[in-house]
C-alpha positions, 0 to 999 in steps of 0.5 A, spaced: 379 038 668 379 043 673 377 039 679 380 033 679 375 026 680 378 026 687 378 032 689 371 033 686 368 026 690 372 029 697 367 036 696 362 032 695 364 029 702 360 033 709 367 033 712 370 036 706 368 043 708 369 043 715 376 041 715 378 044 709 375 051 712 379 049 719 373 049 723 374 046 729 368 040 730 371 039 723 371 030 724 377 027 719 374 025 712 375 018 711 380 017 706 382 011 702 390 011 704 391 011 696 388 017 695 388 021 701 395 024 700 393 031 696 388 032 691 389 039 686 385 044 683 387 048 675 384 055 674 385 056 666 384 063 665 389 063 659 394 057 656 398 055 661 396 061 665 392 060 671 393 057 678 394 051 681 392 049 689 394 043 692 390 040 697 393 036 703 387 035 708 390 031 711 396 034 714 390 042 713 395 044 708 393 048 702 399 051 698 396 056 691 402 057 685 401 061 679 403 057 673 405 062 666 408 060 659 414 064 661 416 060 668 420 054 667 414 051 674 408 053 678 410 059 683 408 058 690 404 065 691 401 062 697 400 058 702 396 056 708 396 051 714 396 052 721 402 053 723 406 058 718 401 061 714 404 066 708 395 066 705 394 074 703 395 073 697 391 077 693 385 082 694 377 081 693 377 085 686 383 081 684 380 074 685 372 076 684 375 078 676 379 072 676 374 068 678 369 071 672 374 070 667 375 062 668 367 061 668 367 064 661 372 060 659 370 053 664 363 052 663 363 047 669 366 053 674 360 057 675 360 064 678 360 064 684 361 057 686 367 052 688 373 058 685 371 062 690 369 058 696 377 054 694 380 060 694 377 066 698 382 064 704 387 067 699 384 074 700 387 080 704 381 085 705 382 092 707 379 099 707 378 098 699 373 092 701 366 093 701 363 088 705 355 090 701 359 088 694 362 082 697 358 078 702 351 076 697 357 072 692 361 069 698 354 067 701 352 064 694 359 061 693 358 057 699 351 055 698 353 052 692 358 047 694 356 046 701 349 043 704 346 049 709 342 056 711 339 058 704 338 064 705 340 070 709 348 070 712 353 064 711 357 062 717 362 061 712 362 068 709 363 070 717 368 067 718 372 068 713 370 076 713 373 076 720 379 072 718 381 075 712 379 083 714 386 087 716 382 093 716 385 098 720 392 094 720 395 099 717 396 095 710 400 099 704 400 097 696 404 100 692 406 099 685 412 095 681 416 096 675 411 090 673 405 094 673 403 090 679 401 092 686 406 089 692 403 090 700 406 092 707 405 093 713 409 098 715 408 099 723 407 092 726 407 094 734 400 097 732 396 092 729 392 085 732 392 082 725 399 081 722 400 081 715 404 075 712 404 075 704 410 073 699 407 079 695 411 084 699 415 089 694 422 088 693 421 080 694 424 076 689 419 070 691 413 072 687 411 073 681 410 079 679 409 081 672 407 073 671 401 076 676 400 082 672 400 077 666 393 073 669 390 079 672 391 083 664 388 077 661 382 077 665 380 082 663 381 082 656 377 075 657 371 080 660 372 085 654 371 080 649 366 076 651 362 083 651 364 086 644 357 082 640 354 088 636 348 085 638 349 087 645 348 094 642 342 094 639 337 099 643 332 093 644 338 090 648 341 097 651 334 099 654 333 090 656 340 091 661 338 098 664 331 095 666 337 091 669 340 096 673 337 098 678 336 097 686 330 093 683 333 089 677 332 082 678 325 084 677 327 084 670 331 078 668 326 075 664 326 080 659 333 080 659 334 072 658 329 072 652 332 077 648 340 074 649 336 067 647 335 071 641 341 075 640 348 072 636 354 071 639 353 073 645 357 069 650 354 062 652 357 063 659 353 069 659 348 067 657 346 061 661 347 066 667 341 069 665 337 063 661 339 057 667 341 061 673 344 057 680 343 063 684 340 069 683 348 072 684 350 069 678 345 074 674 348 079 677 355 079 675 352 076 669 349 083 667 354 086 670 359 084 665 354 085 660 353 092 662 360 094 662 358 096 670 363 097 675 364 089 677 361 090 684 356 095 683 350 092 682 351 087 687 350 093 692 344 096 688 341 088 689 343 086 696 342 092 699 346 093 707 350 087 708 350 083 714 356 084 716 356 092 714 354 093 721 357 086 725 360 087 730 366 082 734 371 084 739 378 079 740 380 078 747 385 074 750 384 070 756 390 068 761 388 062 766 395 061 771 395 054 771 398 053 778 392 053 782 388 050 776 392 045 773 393 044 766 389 039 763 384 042 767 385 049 764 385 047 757 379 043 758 375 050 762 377 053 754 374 048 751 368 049 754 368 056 754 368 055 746 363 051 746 358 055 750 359 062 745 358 057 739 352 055 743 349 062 744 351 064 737 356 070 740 363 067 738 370 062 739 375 061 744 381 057 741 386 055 746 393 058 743 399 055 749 402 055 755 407 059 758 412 054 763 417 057 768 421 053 773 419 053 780 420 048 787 427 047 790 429 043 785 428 048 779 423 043 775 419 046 769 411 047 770 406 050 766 404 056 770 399 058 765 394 056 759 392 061 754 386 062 749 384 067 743 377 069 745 372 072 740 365 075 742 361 078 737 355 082 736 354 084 745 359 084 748 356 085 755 353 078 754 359 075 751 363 077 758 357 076 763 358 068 759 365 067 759 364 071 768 359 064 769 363 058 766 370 061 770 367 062 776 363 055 775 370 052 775 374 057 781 377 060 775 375 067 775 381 069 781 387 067 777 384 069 771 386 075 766 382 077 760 385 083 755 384 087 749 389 084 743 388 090 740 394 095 742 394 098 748 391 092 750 387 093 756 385 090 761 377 087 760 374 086 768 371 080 768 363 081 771 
């Protein structure tokens, strides 16, 4: 079973979501104490070759392993929580094809669906990644596991986009002696986003040829179920290029009808076109059958993405504490997260305090409080916003608002 009886009731649960993603209204889910320590999630792509994630919720620990024929136990290639995260894990490429192949080969894992949703945090992205082919499956995922919008943007897929996107970090992936690719990041000082993967070249933690090993038969799982000789019969040929075009989707009737009647043409496949749960889970369907570059079509279908031309701007903010106590700093932080969340221009997450000594008696106070800001889409109104809700609390004076990004510039406050 893929997804275990547990870990599927607990998605079931509306707090499931919310914690899991580490959203910050996220209310704890309500666990028996016997089975609240960890729940687990197998994605097969071949005997005993596939990934493994371990879910702690309660602790918001999520630790992702490769298991293979060749290694004794599961590999750690990743992890995520809120402390010491290593999750740059994988690219989009690499996941989206993976998580083709185990819905070819585990009916109940359809694609898009809980894989992606599970596994996205485990992506870097970077210049290669094209939010107009990735943006309408992470939507669909979402919409497939969690209650929410039904159409047009999902915050998850923002989220995460944001969290995830190292575009501009300075990323490098070069080849091993594995066939497999490794990542860097050369220049440190230049970049707001840090990489932080076990997949570095030369490292002795991960598993490259086991790594390469699944991406290989991912695609030989692909391959196969594409080598019916019905699917290249003219009648078939000239049903899927009626499919392939910005106005496709117009088209999948025809398309269903001929596969139904078709042989051995995949049943995956086949349910994608004839019982579809979204209109992306055709896409990638006819894409495959197709043999289309994975991703094209989608582009053709959706069109832009939202994201093509979002914007967001990560700040931080500096509040000296010593004429606003602490308590009180923290608290001004939480409501000025609460007022970009309101109105829809972004989050302020509290990050630490500096502490110093100070009096006669040298004694350690906090001397101020600090906070990750980010405003998306209008700038001008995400300041103007953050001048009201400092000035409302006589904040505004010692207050100190800069760019994240090098060389981190000073940002006047309205």
């Amino acid at each position: 079973m893929p997804l275990d009886d547990a870990l599927t009731a607990r998605m079931a649960d509306s707090g499931f979501w919310a914690a899991y993603l580490f959203e910050d209204d996220a209310a704890e889910p309500e666990f028996d104490e016997e089975d609240a320590e960890s729940f687990s999630a197998e994605f097969q792509v071949a005997e005993g070759l596939g990934l493994v994630l371990e879910l702690d919720v309660a602790t918001g620990y999520f630790d992702l392993a490769l298991t293979a024929p060749e290694l004794p136990e599961p590999v750690t290639v990743g992890w995520d929580d809120q402390a010491h995260f290593h999750p740059h894990t994988m690219r989009w490429s690499e996941l989206d094809l993976l998580a083709r192949a185990v819905a070819l080969r585990d009916p109940q894992l359809r694609h898009p669906g809980p894989m992606l949703a599970l596994l996205a945090r485990f992506v870097v992205l970077d210049e290669q990644d094209d939010p107009d082919a990735i943006t309408p499956l992470m939507d669909a995922a979402f919409r497939m596991v969690r209650p929410g919008p039904l159409s047009g943007l999902r915050p998850e897929t923002r989220d995460w986009f944001e969290l995830r996107d190292m575009r501009g970090c300075g990323l490098r992936w070069t080849a091993t002696d594995h066939g497999c690719l490794a990542v860097e990041q050369p220049d440190l000082d230049s970049t707001t986003h840090d990489l932080y993967s076990l997949r570095a070249p030369g490292s002795a933690d991960f598993p490259f040829a086991a790594w390469a090993a699944l991406l290989d038969q991912a695609e030989q799982a692909l391959v196969r179920a594409t080598g019916a000789a019905s699917l290249q019969t003219p009648e078939m040929r000239d049903a899927l290029s009626r499919c392939d075009t910005d106005e496709g989707h117009a088209h999948l009737e025809p398309l269903a009808a001929a596969l139904q009647t078709a042989d051995c043409v995949h049943p995956v496949l086949v349910r994608a076109l004839t019982e579809p749960v979204s209109r992306e889970e055709s896409c990638w369907a006819v894409e495959t059958l197709a043999g289309l570059p994975r991703g094209s079509l989608v582009r053709r279908w959706y069109g832009p993405s939202p994201m093509a031309g979002a914007q967001s701007w990560e700040l931080c903010l500096t509040i000296a504490t010593e004429r606003c106590p602490a308590e009180r700093a923290r608290l001004l932080i939480s409501k000025l997260h609460d007022a970009l969340k309101q109105e829809g221009l972004g989050r302020a997450e509290i990050t630490g305090s500096e502490m110093a000594r100070r009096g006669a008696s040298g004694s350690l106070m906090d001397v101020s409080a600090s906070a990750d800001v980010l405003i998306r889409d209008d700038l001008p109104r995400g300041l103007s916003l953050i001048s009201q809700i400092l000035r409302r609390h006589d904040a505004a004076d010692t207050a100190e608002l800069r760019y994240a990004s090098p060389p981190r510039a000073s940002v006047p406050i309205p």
